[in-house]
mmCIF file of the N, C-alpha and C atoms, coordinates in Angstrom:
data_MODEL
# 
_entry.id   MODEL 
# 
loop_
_atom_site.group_PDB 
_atom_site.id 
_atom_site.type_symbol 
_atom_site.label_atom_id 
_atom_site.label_alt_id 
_atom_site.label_comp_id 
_atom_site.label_asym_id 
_atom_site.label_entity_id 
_atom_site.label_seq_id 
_atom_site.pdbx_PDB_ins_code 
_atom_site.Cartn_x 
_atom_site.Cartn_y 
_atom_site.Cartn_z 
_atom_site.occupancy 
_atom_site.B_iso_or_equiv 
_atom_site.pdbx_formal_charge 
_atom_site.auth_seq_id 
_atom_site.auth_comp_id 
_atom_site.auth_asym_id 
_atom_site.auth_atom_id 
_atom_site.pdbx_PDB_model_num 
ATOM 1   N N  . UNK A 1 1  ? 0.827   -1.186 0.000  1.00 0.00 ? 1  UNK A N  1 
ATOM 2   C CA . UNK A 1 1  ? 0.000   0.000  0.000  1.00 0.00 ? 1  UNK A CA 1 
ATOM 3   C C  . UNK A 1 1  ? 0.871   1.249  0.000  1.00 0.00 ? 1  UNK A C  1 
ATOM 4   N N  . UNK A 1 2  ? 0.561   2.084  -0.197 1.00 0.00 ? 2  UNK A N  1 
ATOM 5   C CA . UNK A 1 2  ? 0.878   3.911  -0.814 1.00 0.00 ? 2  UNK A CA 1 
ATOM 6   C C  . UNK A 1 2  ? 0.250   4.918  0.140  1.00 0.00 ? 2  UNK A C  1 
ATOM 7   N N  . UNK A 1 3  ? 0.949   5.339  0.702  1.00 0.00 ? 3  UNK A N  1 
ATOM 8   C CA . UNK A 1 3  ? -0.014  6.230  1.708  1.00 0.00 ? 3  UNK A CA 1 
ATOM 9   C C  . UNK A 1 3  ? 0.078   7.705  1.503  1.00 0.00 ? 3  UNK A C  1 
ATOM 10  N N  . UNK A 1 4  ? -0.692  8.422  1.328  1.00 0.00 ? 4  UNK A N  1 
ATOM 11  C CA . UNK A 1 4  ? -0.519  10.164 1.212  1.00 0.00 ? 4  UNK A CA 1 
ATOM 12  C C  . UNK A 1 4  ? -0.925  10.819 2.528  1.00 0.00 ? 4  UNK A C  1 
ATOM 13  N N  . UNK A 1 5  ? -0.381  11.753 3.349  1.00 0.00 ? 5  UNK A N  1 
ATOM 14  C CA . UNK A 1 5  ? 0.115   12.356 4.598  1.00 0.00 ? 5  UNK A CA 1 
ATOM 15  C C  . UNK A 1 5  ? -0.090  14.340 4.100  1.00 0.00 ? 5  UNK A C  1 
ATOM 16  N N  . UNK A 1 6  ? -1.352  14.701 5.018  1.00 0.00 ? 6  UNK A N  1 
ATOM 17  C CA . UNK A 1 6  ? -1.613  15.879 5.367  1.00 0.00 ? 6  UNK A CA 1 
ATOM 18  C C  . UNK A 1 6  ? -1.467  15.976 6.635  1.00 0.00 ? 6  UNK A C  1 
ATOM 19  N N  . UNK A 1 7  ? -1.431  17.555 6.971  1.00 0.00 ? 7  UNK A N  1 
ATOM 20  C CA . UNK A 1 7  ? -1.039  17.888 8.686  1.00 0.00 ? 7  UNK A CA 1 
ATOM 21  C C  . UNK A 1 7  ? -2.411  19.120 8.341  1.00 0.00 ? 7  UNK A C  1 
ATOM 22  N N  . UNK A 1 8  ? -3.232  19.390 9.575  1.00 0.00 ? 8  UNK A N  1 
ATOM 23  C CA . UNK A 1 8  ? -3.704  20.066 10.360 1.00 0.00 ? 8  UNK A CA 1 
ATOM 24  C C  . UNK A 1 8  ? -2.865  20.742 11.689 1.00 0.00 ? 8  UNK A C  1 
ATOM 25  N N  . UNK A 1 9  ? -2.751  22.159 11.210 1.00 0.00 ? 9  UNK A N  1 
ATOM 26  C CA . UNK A 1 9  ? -1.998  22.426 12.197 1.00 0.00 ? 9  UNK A CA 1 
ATOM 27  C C  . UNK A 1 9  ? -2.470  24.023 12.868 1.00 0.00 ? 9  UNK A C  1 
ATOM 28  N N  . UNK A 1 10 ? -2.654  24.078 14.447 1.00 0.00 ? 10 UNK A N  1 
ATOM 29  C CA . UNK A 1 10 ? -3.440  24.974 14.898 1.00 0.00 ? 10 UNK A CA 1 
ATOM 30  C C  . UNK A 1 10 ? -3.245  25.729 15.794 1.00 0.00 ? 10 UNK A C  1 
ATOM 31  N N  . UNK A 1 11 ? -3.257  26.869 16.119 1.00 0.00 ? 11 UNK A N  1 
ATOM 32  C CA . UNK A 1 11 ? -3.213  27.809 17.670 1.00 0.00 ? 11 UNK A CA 1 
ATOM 33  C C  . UNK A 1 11 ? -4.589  28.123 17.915 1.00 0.00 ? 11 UNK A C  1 
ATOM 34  N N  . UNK A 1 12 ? -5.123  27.923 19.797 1.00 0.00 ? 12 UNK A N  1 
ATOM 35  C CA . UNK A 1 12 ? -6.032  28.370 19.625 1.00 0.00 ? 12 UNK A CA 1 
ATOM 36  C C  . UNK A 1 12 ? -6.290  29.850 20.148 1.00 0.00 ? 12 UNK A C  1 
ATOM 37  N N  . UNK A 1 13 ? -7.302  30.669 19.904 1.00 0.00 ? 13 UNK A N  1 
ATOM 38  C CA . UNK A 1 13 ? -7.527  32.073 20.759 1.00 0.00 ? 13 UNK A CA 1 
ATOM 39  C C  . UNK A 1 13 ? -7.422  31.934 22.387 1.00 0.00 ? 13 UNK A C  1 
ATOM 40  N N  . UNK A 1 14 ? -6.512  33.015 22.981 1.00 0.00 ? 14 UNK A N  1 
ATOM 41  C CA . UNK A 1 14 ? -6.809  33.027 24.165 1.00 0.00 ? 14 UNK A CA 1 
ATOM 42  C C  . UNK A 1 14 ? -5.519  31.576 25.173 1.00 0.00 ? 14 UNK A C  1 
ATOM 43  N N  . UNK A 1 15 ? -5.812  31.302 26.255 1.00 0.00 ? 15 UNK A N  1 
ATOM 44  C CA . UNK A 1 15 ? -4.948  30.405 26.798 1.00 0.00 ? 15 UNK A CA 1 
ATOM 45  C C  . UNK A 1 15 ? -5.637  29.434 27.161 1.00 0.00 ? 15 UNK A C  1 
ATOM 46  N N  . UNK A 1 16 ? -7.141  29.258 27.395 1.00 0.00 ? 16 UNK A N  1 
ATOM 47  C CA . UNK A 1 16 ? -7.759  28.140 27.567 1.00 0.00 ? 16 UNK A CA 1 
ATOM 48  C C  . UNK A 1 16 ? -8.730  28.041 26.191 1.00 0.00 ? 16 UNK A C  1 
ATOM 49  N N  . UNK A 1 17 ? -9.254  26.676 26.069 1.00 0.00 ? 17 UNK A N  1 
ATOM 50  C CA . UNK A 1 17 ? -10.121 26.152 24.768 1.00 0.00 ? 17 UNK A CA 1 
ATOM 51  C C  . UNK A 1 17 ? -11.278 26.713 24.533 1.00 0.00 ? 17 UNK A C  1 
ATOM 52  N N  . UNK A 1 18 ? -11.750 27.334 24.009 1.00 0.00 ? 18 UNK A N  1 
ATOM 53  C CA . UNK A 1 18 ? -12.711 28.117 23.742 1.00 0.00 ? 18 UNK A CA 1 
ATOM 54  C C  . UNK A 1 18 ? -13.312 27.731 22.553 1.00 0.00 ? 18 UNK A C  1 
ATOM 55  N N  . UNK A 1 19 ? -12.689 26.875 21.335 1.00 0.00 ? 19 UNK A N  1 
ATOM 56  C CA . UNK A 1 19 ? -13.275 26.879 20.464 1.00 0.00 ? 19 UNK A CA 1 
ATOM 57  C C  . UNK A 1 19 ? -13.223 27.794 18.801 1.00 0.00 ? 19 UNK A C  1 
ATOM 58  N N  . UNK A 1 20 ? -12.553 28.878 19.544 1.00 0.00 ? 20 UNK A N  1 
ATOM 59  C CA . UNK A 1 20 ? -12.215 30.048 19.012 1.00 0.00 ? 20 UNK A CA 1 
ATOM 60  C C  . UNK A 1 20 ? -10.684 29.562 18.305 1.00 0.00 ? 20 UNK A C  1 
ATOM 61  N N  . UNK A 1 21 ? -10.452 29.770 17.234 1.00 0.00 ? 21 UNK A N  1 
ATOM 62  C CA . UNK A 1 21 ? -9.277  29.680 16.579 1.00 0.00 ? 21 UNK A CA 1 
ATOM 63  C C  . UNK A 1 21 ? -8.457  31.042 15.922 1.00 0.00 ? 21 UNK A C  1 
ATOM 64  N N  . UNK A 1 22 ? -7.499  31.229 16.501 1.00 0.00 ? 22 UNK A N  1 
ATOM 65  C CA . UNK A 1 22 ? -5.989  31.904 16.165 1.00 0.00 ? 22 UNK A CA 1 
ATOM 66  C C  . UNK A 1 22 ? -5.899  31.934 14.421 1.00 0.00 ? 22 UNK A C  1 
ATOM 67  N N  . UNK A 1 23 ? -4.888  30.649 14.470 1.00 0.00 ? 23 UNK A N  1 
ATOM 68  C CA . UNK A 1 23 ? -4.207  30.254 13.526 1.00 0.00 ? 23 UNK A CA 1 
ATOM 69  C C  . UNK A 1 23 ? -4.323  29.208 12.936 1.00 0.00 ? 23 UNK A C  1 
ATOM 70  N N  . UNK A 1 24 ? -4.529  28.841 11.926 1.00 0.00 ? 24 UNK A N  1 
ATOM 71  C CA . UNK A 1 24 ? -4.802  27.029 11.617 1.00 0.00 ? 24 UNK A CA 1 
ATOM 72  C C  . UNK A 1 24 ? -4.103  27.016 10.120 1.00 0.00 ? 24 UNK A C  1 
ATOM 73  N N  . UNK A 1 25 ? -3.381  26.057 9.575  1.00 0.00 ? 25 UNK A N  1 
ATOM 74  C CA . UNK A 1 25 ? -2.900  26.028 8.094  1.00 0.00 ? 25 UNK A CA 1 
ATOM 75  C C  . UNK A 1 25 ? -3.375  24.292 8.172  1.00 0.00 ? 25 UNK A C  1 
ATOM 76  N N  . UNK A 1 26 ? -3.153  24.214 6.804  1.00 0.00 ? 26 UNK A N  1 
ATOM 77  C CA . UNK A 1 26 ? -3.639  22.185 6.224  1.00 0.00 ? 26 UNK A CA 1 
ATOM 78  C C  . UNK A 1 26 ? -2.404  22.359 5.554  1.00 0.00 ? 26 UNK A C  1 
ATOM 79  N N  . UNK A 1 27 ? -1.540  21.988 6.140  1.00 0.00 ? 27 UNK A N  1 
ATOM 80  C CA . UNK A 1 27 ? -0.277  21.878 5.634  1.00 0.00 ? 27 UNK A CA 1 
ATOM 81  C C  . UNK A 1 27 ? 0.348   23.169 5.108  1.00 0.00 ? 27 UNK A C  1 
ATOM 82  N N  . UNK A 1 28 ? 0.764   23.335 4.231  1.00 0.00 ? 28 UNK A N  1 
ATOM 83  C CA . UNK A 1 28 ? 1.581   25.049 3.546  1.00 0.00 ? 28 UNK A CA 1 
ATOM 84  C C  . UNK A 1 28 ? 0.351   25.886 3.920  1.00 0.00 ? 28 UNK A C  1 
ATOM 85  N N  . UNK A 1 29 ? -0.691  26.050 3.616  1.00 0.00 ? 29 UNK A N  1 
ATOM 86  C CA . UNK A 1 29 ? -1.848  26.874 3.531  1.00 0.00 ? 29 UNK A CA 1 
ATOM 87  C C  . UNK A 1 29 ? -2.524  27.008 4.299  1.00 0.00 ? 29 UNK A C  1 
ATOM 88  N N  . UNK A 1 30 ? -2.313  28.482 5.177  1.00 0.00 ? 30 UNK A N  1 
ATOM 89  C CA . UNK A 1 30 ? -2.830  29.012 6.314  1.00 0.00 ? 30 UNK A CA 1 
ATOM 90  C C  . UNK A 1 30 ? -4.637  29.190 6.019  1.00 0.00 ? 30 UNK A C  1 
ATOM 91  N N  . UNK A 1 31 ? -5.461  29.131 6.555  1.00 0.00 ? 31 UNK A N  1 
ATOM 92  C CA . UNK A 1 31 ? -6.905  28.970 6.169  1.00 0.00 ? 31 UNK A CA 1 
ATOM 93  C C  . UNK A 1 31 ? -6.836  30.364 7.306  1.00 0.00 ? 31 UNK A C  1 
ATOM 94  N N  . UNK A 1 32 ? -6.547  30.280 8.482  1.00 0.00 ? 32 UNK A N  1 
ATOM 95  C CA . UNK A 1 32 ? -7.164  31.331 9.510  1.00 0.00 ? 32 UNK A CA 1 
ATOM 96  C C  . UNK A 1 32 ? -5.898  32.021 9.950  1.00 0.00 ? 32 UNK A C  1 
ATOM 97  N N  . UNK A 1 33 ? -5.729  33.050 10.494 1.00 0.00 ? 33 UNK A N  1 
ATOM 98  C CA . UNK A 1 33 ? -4.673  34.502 10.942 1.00 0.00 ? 33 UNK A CA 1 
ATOM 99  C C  . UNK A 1 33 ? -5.485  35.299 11.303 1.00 0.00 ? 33 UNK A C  1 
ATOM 100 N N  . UNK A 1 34 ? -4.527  35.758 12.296 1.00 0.00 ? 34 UNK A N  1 
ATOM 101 C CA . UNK A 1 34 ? -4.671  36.965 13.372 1.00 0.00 ? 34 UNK A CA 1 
ATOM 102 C C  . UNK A 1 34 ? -5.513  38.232 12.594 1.00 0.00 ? 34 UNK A C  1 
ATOM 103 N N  . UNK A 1 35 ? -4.578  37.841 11.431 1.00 0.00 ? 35 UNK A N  1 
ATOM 104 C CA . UNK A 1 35 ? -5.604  39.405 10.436 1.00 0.00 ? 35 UNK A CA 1 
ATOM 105 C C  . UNK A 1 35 ? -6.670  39.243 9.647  1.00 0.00 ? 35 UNK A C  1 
ATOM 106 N N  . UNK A 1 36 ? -6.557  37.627 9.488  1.00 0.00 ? 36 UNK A N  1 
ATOM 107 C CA . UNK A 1 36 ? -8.160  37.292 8.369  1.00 0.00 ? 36 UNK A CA 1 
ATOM 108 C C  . UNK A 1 36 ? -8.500  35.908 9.595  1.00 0.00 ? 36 UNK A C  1 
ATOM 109 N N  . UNK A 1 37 ? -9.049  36.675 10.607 1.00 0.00 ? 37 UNK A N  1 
ATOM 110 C CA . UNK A 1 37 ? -9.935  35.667 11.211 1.00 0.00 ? 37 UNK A CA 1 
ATOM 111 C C  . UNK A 1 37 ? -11.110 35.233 10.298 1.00 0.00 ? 37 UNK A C  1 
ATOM 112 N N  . UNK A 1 38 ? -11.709 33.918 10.842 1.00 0.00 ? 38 UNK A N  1 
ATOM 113 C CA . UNK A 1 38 ? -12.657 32.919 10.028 1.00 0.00 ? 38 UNK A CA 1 
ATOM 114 C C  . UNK A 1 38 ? -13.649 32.382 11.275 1.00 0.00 ? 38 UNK A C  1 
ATOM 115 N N  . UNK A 1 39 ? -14.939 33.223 11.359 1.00 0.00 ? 39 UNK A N  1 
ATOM 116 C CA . UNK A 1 39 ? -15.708 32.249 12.361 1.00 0.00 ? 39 UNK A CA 1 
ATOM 117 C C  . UNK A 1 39 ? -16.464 31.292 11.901 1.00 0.00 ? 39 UNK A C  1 
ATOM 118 N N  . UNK A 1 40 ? -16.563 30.789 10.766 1.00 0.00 ? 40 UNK A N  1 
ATOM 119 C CA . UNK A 1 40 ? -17.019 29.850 10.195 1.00 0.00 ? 40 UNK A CA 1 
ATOM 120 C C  . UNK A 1 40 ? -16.653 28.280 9.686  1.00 0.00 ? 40 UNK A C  1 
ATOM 121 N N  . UNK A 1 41 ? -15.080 28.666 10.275 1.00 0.00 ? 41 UNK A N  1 
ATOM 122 C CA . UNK A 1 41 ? -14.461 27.353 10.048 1.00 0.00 ? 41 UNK A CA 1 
ATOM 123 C C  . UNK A 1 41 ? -13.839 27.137 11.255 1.00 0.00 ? 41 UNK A C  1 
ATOM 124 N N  . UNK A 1 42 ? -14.187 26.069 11.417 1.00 0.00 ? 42 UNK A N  1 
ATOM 125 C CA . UNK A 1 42 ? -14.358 24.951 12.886 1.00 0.00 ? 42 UNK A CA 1 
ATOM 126 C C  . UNK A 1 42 ? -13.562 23.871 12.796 1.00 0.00 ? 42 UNK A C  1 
ATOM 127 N N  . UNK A 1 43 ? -12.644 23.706 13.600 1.00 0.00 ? 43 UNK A N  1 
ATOM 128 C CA . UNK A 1 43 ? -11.413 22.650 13.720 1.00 0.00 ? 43 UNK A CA 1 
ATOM 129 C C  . UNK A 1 43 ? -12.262 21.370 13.816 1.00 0.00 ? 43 UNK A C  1 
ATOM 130 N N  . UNK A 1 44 ? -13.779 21.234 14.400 1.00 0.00 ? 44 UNK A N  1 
ATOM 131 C CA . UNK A 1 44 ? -14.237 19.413 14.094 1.00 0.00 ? 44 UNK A CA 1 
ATOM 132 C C  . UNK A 1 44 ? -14.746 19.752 12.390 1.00 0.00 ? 44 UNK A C  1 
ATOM 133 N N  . UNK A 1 45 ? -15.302 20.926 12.242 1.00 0.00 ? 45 UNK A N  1 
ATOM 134 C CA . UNK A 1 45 ? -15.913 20.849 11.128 1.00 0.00 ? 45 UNK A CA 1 
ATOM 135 C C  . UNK A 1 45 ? -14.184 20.493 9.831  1.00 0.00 ? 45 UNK A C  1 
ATOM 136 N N  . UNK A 1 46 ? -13.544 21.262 9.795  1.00 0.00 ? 46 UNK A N  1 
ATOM 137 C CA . UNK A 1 46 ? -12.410 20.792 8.860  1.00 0.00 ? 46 UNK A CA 1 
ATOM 138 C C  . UNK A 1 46 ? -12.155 19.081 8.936  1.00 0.00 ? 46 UNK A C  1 
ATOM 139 N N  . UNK A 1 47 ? -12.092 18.697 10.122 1.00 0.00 ? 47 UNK A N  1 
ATOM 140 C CA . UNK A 1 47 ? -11.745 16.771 10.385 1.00 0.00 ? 47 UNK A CA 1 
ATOM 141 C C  . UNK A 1 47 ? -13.083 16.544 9.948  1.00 0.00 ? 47 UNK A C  1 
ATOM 142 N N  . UNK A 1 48 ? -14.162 16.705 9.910  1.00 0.00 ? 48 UNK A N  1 
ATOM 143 C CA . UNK A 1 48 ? -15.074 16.120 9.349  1.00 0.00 ? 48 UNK A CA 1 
ATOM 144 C C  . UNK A 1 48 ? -14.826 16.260 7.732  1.00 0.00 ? 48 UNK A C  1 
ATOM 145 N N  . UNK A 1 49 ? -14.709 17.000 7.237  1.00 0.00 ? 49 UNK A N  1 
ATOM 146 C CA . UNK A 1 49 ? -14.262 17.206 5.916  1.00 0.00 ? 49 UNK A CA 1 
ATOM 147 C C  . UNK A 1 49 ? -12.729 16.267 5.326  1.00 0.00 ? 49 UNK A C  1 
ATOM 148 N N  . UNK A 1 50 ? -12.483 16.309 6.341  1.00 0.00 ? 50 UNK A N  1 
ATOM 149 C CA . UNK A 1 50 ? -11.625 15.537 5.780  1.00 0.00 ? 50 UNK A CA 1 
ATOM 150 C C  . UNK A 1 50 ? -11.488 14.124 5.723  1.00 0.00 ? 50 UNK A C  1 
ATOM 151 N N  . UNK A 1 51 ? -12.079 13.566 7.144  1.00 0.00 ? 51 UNK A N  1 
ATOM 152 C CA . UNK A 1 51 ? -13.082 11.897 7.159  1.00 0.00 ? 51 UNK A CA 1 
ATOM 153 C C  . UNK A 1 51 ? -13.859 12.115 5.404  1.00 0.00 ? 51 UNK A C  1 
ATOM 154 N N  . UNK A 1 52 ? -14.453 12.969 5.165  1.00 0.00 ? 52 UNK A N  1 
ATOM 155 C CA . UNK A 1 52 ? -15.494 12.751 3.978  1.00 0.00 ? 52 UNK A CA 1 
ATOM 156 C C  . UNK A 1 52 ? -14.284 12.590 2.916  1.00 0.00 ? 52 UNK A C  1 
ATOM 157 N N  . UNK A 1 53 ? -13.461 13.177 2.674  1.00 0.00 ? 53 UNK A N  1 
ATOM 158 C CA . UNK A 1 53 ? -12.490 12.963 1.504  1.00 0.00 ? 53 UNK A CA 1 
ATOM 159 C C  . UNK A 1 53 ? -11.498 11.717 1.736  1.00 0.00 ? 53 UNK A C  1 
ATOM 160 N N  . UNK A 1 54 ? -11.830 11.116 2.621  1.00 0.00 ? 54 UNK A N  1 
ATOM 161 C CA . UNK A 1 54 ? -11.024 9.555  2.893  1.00 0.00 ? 54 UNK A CA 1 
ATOM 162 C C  . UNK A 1 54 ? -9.831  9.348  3.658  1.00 0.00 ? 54 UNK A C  1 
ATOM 163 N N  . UNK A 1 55 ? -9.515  10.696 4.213  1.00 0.00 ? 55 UNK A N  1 
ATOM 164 C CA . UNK A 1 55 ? -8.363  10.906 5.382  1.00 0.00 ? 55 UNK A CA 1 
ATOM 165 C C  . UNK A 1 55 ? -8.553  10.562 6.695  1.00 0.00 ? 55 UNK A C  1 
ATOM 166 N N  . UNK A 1 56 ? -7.657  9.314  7.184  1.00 0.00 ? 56 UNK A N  1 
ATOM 167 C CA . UNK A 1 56 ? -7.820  8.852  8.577  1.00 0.00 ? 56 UNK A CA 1 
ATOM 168 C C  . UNK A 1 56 ? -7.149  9.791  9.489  1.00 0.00 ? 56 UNK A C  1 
ATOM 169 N N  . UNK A 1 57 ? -7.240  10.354 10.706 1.00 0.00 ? 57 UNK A N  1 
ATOM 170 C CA . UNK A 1 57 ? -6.497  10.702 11.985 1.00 0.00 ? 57 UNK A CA 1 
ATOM 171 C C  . UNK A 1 57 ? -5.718  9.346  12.432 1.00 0.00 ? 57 UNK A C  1 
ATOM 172 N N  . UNK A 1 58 ? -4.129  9.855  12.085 1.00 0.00 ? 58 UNK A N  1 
ATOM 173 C CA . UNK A 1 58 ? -3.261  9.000  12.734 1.00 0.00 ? 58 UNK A CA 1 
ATOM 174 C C  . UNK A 1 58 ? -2.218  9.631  13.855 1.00 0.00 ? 58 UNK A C  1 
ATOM 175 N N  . UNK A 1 59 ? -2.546  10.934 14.353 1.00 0.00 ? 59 UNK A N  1 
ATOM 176 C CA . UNK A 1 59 ? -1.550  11.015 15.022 1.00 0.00 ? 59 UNK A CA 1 
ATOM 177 C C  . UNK A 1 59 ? -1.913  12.875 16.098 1.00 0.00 ? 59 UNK A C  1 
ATOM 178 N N  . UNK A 1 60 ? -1.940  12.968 17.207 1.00 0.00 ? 60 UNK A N  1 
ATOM 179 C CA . UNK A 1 60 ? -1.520  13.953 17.490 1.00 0.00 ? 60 UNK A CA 1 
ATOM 180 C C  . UNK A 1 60 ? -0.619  14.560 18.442 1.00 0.00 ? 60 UNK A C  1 
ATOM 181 N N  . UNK A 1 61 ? 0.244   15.461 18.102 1.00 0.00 ? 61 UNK A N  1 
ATOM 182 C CA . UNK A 1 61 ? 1.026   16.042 19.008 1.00 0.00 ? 61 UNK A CA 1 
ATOM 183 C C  . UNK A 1 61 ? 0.947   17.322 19.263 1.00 0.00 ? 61 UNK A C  1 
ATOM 184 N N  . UNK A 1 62 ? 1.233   17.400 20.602 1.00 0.00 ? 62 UNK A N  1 
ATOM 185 C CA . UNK A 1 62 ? 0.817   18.999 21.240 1.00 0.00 ? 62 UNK A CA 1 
ATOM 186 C C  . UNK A 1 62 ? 2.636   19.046 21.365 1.00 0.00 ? 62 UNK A C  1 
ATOM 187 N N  . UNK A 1 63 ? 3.169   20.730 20.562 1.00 0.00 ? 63 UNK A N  1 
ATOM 188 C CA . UNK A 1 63 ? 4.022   20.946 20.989 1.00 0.00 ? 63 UNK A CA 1 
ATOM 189 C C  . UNK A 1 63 ? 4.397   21.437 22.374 1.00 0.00 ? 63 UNK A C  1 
ATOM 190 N N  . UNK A 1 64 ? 5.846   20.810 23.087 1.00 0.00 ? 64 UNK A N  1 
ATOM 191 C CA . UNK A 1 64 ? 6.328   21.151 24.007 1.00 0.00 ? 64 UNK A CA 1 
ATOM 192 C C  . UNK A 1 64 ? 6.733   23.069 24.071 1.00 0.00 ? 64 UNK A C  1 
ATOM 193 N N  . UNK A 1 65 ? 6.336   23.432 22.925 1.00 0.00 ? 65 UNK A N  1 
ATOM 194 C CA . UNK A 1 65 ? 7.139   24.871 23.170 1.00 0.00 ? 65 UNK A CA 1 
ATOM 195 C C  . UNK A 1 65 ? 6.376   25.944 23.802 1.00 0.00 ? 65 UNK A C  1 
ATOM 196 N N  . UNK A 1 66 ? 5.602   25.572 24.455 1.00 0.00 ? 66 UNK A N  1 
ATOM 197 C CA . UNK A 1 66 ? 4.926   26.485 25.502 1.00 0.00 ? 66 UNK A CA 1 
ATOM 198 C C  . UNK A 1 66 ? 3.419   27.267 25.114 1.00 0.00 ? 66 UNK A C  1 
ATOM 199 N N  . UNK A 1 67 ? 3.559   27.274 23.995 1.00 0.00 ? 67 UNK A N  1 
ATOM 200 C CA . UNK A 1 67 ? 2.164   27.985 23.280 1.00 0.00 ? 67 UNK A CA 1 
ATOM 201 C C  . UNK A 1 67 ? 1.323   26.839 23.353 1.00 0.00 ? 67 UNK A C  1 
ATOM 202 N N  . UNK A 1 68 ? -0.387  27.109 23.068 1.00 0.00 ? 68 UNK A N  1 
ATOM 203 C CA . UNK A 1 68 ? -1.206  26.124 23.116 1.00 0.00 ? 68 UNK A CA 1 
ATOM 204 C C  . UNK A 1 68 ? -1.398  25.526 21.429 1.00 0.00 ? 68 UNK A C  1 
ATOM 205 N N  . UNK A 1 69 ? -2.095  24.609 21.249 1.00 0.00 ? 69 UNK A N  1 
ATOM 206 C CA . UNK A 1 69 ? -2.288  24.315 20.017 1.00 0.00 ? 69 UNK A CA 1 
ATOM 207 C C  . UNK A 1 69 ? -1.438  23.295 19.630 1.00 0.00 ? 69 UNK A C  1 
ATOM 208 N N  . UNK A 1 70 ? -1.929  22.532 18.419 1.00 0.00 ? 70 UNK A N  1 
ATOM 209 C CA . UNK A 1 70 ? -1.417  21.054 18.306 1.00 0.00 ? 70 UNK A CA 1 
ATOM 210 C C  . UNK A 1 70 ? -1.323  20.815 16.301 1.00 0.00 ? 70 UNK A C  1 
ATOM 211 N N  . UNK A 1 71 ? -0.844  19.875 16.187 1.00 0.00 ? 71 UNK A N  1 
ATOM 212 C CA . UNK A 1 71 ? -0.665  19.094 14.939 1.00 0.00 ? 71 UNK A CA 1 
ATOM 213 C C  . UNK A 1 71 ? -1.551  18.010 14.881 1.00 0.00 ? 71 UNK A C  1 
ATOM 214 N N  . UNK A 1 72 ? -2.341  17.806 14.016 1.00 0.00 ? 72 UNK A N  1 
ATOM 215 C CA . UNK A 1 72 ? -3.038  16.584 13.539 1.00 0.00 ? 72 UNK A CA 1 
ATOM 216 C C  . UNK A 1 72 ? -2.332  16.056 12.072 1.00 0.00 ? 72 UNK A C  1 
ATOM 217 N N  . UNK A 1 73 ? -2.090  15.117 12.311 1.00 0.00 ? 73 UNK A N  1 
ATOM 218 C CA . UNK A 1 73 ? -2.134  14.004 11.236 1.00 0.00 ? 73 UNK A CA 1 
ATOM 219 C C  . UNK A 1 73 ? -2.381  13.114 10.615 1.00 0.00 ? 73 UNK A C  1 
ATOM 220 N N  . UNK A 1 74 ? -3.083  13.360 9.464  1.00 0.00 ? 74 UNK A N  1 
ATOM 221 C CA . UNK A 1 74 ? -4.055  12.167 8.720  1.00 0.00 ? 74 UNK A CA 1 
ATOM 222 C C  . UNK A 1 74 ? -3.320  11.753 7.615  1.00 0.00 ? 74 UNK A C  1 
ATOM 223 N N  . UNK A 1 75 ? -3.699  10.181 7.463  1.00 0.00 ? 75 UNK A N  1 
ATOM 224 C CA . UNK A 1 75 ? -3.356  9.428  6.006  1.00 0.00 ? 75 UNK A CA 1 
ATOM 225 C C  . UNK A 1 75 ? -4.780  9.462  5.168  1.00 0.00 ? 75 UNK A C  1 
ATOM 226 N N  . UNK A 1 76 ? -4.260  9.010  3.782  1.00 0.00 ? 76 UNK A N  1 
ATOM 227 C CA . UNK A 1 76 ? -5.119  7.928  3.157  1.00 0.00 ? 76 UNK A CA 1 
ATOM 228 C C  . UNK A 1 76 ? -4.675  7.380  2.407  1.00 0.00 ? 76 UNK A C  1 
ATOM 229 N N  . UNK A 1 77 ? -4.980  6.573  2.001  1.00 0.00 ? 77 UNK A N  1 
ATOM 230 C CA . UNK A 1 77 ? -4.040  5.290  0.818  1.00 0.00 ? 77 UNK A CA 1 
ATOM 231 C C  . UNK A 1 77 ? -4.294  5.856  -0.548 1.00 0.00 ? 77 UNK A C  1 
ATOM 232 N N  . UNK A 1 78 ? -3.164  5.776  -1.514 1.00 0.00 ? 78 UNK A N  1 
ATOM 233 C CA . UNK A 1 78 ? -2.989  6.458  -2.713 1.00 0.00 ? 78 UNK A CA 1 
ATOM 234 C C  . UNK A 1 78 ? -3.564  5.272  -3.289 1.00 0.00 ? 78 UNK A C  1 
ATOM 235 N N  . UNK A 1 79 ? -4.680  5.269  -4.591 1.00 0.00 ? 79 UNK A N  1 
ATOM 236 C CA . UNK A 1 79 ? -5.559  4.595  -5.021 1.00 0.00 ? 79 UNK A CA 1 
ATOM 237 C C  . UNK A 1 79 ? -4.517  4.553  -6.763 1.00 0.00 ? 79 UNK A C  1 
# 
């Protein structure tokens, strides 16, 4: 099998979870910033979108570097 590998990657608003998103890119391509906030796009709603396009969640890590916010990582098998 062939596997293809995207990252979800995120800061959230504020220091506790709110829901509210900072910063978020899908790999190279920032979707949300400090200067073009997005209240319409929702960190379950993006993983749901991406379950629909055939991408599994294989992985997450919260960086150690002191800020909040984490990396998701999904596969799916190259067809």
């Amino acid at each position: 099998m062939t596997w293809e590998y995207t990252q979800l990657r995120f800061v959230p608003k504020g220091k506790s979870w709110t829901g509210e998103i900072e910063e978020l890119w899908l790999d190279e391509k920032q979707l949300i910033s400090r200067r073009h906030p997005q209240h319409d796009v929702t960190l379950v709603g993006l993983m749901n979108e991406l379950g629909q396009q055939g991408w599994e969640l294989i992985t997450y890590a919260q960086p150690f570097t002191g800020y909040h916010g984490g990396c998701y990582t999904f596969k799916r098998q190259i067809k």
